[in-house]
N, C-alpha and C positions, 0 to 999 in steps of 0.2 A: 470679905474674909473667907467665906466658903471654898470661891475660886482658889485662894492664896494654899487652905486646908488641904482643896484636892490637888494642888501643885505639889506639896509638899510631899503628901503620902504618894504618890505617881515616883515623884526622883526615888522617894526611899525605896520602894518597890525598885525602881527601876539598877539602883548601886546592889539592894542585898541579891537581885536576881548575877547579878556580873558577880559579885561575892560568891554564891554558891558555884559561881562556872569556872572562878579563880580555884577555889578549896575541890571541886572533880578533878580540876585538871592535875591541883599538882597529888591529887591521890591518885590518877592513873600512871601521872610519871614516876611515880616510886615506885609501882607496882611492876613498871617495865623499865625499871632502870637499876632496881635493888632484887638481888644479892647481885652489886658489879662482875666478882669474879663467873659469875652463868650468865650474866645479860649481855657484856660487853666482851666482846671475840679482838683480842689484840694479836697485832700483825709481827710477821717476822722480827720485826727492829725489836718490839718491845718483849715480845714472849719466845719467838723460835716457834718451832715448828716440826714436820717433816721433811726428810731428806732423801730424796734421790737421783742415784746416777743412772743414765741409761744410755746406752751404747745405739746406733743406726746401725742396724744388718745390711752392710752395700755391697753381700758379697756376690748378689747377681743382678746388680745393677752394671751397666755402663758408665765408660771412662769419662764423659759428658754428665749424665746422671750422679757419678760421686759428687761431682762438685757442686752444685746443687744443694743432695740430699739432709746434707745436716739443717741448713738454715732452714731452707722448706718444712723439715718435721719438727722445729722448733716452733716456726707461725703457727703452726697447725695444732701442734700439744697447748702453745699457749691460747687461741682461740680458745679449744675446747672445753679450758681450765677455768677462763673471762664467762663462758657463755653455764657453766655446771656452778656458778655462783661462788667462787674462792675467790677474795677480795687480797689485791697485794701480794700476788706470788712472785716469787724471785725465778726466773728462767733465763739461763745463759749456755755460751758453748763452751764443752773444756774440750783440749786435745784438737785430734783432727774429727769424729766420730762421737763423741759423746754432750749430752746432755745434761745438765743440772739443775733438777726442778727440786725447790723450795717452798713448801708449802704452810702458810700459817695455822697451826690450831685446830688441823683438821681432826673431826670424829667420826668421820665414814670413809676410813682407808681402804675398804676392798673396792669400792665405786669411785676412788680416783685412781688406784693402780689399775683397775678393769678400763675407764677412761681413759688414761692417761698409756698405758702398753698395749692397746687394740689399736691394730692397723684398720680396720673399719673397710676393708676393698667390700664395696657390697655388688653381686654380681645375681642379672638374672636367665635363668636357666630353663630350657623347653623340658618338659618330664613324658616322658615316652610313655605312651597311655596305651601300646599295645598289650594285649593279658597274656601272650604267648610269648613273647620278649621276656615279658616281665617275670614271668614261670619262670624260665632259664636262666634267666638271671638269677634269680633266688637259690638256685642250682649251682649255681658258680660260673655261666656260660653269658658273660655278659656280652655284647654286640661290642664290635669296635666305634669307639669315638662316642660312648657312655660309661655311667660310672654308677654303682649300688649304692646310694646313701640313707640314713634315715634321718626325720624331720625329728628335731632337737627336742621339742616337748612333746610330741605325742609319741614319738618311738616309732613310727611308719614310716616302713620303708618305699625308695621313689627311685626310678629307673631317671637320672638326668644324659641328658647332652654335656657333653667335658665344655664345650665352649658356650661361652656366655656371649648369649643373643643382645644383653643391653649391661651396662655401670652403669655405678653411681655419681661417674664423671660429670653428667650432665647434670644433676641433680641441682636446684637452684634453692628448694628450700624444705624444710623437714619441721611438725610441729606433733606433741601429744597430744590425741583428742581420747573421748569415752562412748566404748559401744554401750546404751543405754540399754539396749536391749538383750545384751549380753552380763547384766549386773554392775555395768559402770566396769568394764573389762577395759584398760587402755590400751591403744594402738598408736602406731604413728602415719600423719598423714606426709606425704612428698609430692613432690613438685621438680617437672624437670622444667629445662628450657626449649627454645622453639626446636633444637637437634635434637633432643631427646623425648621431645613430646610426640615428633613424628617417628621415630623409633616405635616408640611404643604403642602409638594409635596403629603403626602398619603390624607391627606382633599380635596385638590383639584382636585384628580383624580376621588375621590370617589365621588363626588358632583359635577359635570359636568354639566350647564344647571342650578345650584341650583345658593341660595346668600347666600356670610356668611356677617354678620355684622361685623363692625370693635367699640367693646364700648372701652371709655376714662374716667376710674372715674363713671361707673351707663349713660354714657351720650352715645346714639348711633351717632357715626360721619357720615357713610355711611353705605350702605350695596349693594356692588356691585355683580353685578353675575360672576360667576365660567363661564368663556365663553370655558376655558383648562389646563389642569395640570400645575403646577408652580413649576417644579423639582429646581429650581436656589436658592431656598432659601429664595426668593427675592422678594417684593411687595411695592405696591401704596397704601399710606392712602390720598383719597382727602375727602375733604366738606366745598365746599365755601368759605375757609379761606381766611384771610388778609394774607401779607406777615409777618407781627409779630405774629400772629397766627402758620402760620406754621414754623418758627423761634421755636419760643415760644414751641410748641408741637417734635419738631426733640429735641429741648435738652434735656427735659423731660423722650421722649424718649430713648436717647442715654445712660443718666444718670439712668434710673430705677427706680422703683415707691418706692414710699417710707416704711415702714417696717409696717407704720400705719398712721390715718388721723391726719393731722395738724390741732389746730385751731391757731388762731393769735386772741392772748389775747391784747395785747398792742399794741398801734402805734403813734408815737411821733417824733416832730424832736429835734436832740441834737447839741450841740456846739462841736468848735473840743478840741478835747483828747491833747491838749497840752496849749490848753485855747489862748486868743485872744492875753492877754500880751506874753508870752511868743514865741509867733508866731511873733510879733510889736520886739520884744527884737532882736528874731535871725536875722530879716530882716534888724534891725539896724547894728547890729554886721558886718552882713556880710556884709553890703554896706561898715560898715568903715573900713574892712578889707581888701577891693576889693581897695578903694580908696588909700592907704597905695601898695599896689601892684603897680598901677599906676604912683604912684609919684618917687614910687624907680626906676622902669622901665626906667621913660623917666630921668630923675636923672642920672642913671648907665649908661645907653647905650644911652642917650640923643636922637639923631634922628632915629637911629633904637630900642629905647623903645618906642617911640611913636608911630610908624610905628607897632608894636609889640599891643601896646595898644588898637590902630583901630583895629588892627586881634582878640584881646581879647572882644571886645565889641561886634564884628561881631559875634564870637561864641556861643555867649548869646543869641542873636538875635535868629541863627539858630538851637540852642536848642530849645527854646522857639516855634520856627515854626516847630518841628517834634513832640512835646509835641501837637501842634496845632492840626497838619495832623492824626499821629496816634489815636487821642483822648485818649492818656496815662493821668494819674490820677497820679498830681503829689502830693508828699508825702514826708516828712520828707526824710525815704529812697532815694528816689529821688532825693531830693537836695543836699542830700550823694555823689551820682553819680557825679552832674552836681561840684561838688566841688573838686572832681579828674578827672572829665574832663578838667576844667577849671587848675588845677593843672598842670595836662599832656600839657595844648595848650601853660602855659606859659615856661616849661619844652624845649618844642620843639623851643621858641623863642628864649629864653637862648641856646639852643644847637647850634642854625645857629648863631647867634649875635656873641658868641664866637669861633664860625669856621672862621666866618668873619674876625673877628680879628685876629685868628692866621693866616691867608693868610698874612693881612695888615701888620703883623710883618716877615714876611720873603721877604717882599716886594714888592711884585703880584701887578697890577694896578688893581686900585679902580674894575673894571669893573667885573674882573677879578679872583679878591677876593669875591665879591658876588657871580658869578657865583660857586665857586669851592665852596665856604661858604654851600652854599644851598645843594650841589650835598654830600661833606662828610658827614652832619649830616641828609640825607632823609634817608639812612640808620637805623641808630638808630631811627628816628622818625617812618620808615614803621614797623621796627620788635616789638617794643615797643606797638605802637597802634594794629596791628596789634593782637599779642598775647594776648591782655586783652582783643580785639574784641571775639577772639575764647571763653574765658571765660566768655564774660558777652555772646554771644550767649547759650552757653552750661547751664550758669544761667537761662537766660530765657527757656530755651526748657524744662529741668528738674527739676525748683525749681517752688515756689509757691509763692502767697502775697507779702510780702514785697520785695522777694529777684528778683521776675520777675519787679518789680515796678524798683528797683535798677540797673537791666540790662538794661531795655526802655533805659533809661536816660542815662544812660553811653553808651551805642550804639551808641545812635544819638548824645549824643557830644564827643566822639572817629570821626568819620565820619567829623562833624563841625571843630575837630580843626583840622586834617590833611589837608581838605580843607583853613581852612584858614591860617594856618602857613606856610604851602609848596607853596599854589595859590598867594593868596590874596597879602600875605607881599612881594613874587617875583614880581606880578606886579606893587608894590608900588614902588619900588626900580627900576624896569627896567624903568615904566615913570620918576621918577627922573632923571634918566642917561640918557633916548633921551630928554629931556629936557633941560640940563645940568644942572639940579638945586643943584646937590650936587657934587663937585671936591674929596672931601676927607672924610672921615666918621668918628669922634677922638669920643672915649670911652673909658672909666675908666678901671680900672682892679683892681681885689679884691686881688687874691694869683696869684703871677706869679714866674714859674720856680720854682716848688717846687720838693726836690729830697727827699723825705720821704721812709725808705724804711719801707712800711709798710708789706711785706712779715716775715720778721724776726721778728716781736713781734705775728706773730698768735698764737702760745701757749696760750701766756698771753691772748690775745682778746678768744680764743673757750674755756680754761677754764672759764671764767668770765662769758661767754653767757652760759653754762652749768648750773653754778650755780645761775645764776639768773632765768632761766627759771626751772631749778628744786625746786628751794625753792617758787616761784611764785604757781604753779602746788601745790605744797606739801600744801601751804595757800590756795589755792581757793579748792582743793577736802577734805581737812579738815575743812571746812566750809560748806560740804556739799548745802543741799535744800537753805540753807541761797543764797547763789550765786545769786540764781533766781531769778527775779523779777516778778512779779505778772503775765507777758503774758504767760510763764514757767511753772511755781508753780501755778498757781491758787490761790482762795483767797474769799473773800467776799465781795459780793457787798450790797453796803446798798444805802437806797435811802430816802431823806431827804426834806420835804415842805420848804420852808425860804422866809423869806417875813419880810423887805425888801433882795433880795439875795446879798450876798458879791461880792467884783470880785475873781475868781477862784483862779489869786494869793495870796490875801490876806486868802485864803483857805489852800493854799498849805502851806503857810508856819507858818501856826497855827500848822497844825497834823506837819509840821517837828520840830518843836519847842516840841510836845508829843511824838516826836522819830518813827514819821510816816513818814517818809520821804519816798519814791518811790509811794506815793497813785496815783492812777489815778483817776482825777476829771475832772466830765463832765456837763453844766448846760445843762436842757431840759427845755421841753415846756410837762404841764400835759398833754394837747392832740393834736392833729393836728389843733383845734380854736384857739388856746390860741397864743396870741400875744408876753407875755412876758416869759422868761423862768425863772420859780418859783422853778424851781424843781433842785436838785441837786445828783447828781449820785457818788459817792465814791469808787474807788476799793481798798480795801487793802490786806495783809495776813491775816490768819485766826486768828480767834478772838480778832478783835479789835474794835469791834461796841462801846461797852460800855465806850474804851477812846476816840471813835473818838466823840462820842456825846455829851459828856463830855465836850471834847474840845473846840466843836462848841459853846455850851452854853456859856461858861466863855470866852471867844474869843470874840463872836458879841452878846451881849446883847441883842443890840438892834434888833434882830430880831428873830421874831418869827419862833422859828424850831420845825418841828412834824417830827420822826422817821415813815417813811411809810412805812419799807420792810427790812430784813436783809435774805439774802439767801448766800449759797455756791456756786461759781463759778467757771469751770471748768477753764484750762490754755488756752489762744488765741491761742499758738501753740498748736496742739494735737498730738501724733503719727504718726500720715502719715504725716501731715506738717515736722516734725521733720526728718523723714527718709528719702521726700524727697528732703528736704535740703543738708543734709547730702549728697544725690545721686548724685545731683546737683554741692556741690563742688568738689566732688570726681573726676565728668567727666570733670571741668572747671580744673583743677590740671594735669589731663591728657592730658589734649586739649593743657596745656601752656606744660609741661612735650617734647610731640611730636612736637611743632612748634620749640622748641629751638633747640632741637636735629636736627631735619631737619636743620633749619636753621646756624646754628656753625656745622656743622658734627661732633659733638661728644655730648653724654647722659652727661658727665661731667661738661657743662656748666648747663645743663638744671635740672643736678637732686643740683646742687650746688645753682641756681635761687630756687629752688622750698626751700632748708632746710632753704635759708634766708628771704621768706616769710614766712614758717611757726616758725621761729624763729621771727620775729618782729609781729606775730598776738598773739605767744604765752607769750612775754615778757609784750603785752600789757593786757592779760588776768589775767598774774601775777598784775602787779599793781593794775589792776580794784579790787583783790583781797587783795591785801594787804592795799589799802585805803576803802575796806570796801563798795564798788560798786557794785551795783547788774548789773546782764545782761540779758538786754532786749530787744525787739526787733529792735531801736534803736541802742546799743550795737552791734547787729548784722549787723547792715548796717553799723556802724564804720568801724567792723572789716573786710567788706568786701571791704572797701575803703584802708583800709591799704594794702590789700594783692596787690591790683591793682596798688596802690600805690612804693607798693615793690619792683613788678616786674619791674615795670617802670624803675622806678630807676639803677637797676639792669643790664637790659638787654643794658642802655647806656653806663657802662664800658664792659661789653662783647665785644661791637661792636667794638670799640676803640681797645681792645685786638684783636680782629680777623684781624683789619687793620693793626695795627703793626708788625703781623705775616705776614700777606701777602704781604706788600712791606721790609718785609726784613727779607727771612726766615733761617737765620744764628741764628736770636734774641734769647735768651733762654726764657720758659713760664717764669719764675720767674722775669728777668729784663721785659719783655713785660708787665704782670700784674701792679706791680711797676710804670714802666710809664704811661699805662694808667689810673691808679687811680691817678696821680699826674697832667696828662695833664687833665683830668677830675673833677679835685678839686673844682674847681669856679663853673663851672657849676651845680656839686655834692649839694655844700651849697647854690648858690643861687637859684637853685628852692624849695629848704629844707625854707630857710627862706622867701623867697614869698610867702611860700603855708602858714606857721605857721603865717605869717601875718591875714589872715583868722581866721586863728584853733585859733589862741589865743585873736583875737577880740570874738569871741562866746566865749569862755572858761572864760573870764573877763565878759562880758555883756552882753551873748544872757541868761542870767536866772538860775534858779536853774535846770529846766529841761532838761535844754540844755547842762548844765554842763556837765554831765557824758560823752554826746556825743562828747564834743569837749575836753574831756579828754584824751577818749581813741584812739584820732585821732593826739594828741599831744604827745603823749606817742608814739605809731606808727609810725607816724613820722620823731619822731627823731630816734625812733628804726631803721626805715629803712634805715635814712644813715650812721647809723653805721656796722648794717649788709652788705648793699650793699659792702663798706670799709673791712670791718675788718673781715666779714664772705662768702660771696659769695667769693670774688677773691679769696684770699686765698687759699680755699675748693678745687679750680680747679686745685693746682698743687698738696694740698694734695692728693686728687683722681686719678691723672695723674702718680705720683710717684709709689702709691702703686698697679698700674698696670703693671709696668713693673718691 
């Protein structure tokens, strides 16, 4: 009895110490998650932003050099913009010369116009340390092939050489560190490469006792003295800087000067890219979608949906407080994430609720059955979370814009729901039972005891997914450029006075009504005074000014429209966006490829996972094509929820397979497969129809904009449980067979 007493009081201790770490945790997520509107930085689509246009100075550049210049100052502005922490900027080309940077939300606009319009040439310079030169020159008699300048913070004047002995050409890498001995003064450190390092080691030898100057842009920062040779490559730029200064100046310099001088023509704030309604639509949608999750939740599984529900709401919470902490920019994309995270947390509730239950039916005590409940399905919840973890890490490391915005948010609610489905929901359950507040736990069951053999029809199921995704394929690349949508293809922008101005819906669906449909409409404000936004910004494909204005007129009468601007605009995604996209999935493909093989010891599971993702991304690409939907960037955060989506799904009948082999290895793979897609069925559709409860509240009511998105994620969708069914299992005895 003693023993039994100190068992007792140990668990209790052991649930109320998890209790207090449950109740910190979710008092820090409030605390950096509430007031939303100052925690949560929302990106162009949802709030707008700042606006500018900036013109490339090529007026002494070369006939070779023009052609170039614009693309190059646009890698370059955008690096700068990735690397100074703005999450989700919009950067594209308009015209032949200009620029159009879009910035979300920003609150330090003289450090991104100072970033963003510095040519950054950083150039170093020998400082004539004659004192009789230097006399005369202060005189006005300066020596030919020098120049009188003074050094920018101290106001000391310095006798330079016109020609710079070493650039910032070579420069390989730039970082802020703190003179400690200067009061935590910051400086930037640099780093050239093997051409620039012997430059400089031969400067500094050769100048021993001399100063070279260090100029940024025509401006002298310092000019410190050569006290001994600098064979390492390596040097100190200080001068008085602020720490956003030298922030500011290392990424400049990391990134390298731009091809030619910027000017910044326009500056203006705009509204977001998916307009106020159609932002008001999705938020409805998805609440009433969420709400409908809920109700079936505690409905189905009655006290452990509810239980389920609290861990679902907690998720949100602690999404919302890593969105806080990280200062991620959330985005359309984003909400992408947090809607298959949210997917996956209830995924994982459904997985233990139904392990539960199957204990309950072979007759386990209550206690008993949760315990063993939990322990079966952490399993499938670690490898499942886990392997989209690797992928949305490898997203974030090597992709860009939208698809690193997509990773933030799915990390941090990957993270959230394991936490709170494994944690959270175990200690709601364990207080119940030292409580005794619950004796027995009754829940509904959807399919029970199904003996399907869904082995013996795969013919039928891999021909059918052949031809569906080859005749899809066959319709979207014979429709060529058509496919694209405006962030892609590019298109034209035009720009329009209106007074009084319409709401953006009532815009959008005038040009769809002229068979403009996919336009992107933005309102603006003429200038940074202007209180009201008068101004209205239109993107479409190429040449449609003439019906889009057309339209306008015979549409809203009553308002006065003036044509202010009709230009050529490059694609939001460009080349290197594009490749390394591409690079991005390739490595997340790989990343999920090698965690399954590890994990199952055999490539057959993992290369069978991988054909029925890219089979349910390519099915959904086929439809987008065969209903005449273009893809966009949007489009691309669908489809990256589906794949995540996929694997999910996927890797919980594996798991189930793997267990069945292991407590009974007589079993053959074909009956194994079989069963676990049967003992796995309920679970299969019910996270299938929880999540479409979502997808198809947006798809009815989040809007026309929103339509496409919650299209191709309802397509997906259901793609995936029929792939996970009828293609993955399957794939792993055909591959198993045709190896031996």
């Amino acid at each position: 009895m003693v023993f039994e007493t100190k068992g007792i009081e140990s668990m209790q201790k052991n649930i109320f110490l998890k209790a207090v770490l449950i109740l910190a945790v979710i008092g820090a997520s409030c605390w950096y998650a509430f007031p939303l509107g100052k925690r949560i930085k929302l990106g162009l689509d949802l709030k707008g932003g700042m606006h500018l246009v900036l013109r490339v100075d090529m007026s002494n550049l070369t006939k070779e050099q023009k052609k170039e210049a614009p693309e190059r100052a646009l890698e370059k502005i955008r690096n700068r913009i990735d690397l100074f922490g703005v999450s989700e900027p919009s950067i594209h080309l308009q015209g032949e010369n200009q620029i159009v940077v879009q910035l979300p939300g920003l609150t330090d606009r003289e450090a991104a116009l100072k970033l963003i319009g510095e040519t950054a040439l950083l150039e170093f310079k020998l400082v004539n340390t004659n004192m009789q030169e230097f006399s005369e020159a202060l005189k006005g008699n300066i020596p030919e092939g020098y120049e009188l300048r003074r050094v920018d913070k101290t106001q000391e004047n310095v006798l330079l050489e016109k020609e710079a002995v070493l650039t910032g050409s070579t420069l390989v890498g730039a970082n802020v560190g703190f003179d400690q001995s200067s009061f935590g003064e910051p400086y930037v450190n640099i780093e050239f490469n093997s051409e620039g390092a012997k430059k400089f080691a031969d400067i500094t030898t050769n100048n021993v006792g001399g100063r070279l100057a260090i100029v940024l842009d025509d401006k002298v920062l310092s000019a410190p003295r050569i006290n001994e040779p600098i064979p390492s490559g390596k040097g100190v730029i200080s001068g008085r800087f602020s720490p956003d200064e030298a922030k500011g100046l290392a990424i400049k310099l990391k990134t390298g000067a731009l091809p030619a001088p910027i000017i910044i023509e326009e500056e203006r704030t705009i509204g977001p890219l998916l307009g106020r309604d159609s932002v008001n639509k999705g938020i409805s949608a998805t609440i009433f979608g969420a709400v409908c999750v809920f109700l079936f939740m505690a409905v189905y599984y009655l006290l452990p949906g509810i239980i389920a529900n609290i861990a679902l709401v907690l998720n949100l919470l602690l999404i919302l407080a890593g969105l806080g902490i990280f200062g991620a920019t959330l985005t359309l994309p984003g909400i992408a994430g947090i809607v298959l995270t949210l997917g996956m947390a209830v995924d994982a509730n459904v997985l233990i609720n139904e392990r539960i239950k199957e204990e309950l039916r072979l007759g386990r005590p209550l206690r008993m059955a949760i315990t063993n409940g939990y322990g079966k399905a952490f399993n499938a919840i670690f490898d499942s979370n886990i392997t989209t973890l690797i992928a949305a890490f490898l997203l974030f490391q090597f992709g860009t814009g939208p698809i690193r915005g997509f990773a933030v948010t799915l990390s941090i609610g990957l993270l959230a729901s394991m936490f709170t489905a494994v944690v959270v929901t175990r200690v709601i359950f364990e207080l119940l039972l030292l409580n005794k507040a619950i004796k027995k736990l009754p829940m509904f069951g959807l399919i029970k005891d199904t003996k399907i053999d869904f082995i013996a029809k795969r013919k039928i199921f891999f021909t059918l997914s052949i031809f569906t995704v080859v005749l899809g394929l066959f319709i979207f690349f014979s429709k060529g450029q058509e496919m694209y949508g405006i962030d892609f293809a590019g298109g034209q922008i035009q720009e329009y006075r209106m007074d009084p101005v319409p709401a953006v819906e009532d815009i959008r669906n005038s040009l769809k009504e002229a068979g403009l449909s996919g336009s992107i409409i933005q309102r603006a404000k003429e200038n940074m005074q202007d209180k009201a936004q008068k101004l209205v910004i239109i993107r479409t494909h190429e040449d449609a000014a003439a019906s889009v204005e057309k339209n306008l007129k015979n549409s809203f009468p009553a308002s006065k429209i003036d044509a202010l601007r009709i230009e050529h605009v490059g694609p939001l995604v460009g080349k290197q966006l594009k490749d390394k996209a591409l690079l991005a999935l390739l490595y997340s493909l790989a990343g999920i490829l090698l965690y399954i093989g590890f994990r199952f010891k055999h490539f057959d599971f993992a290369f069978a996972g991988i054909v029925a993702l890219f089979h349910d991304v390519l099915v959904t690409i086929g439809f987008l094509a065969l209903t005449s939907r273009t893809v966009d960037l949007l489009i691309v955060s669908a489809l990256l929820t589906i794949a995540g989506y996929s694997i999910n799904d996927t890797i919980v009948i594996y798991d189930r397979i793997r267990e069945l082999m292991r407590f009974n290895r007589k079993v053959k793979l074909r009956d194994a497969i079989n069963l676990a897609v049967n003992q796995t069925l309920t679970r299969t559709v019910l996270t299938t129809v929880l999540t479409l409860f979502v997808v198809i509240s947006l798809f009815i009511f989040g809007g026309e904009i929103l339509n496409d998105f919650a299209f191709s994620l309802l397509v997906g969708f259901i793609s995936g449980i029929y792939s996970t069914i009828f293609i993955a299992s399957p794939l792993i005895l055909v591959l198993q067979r045709r190896r031996r």
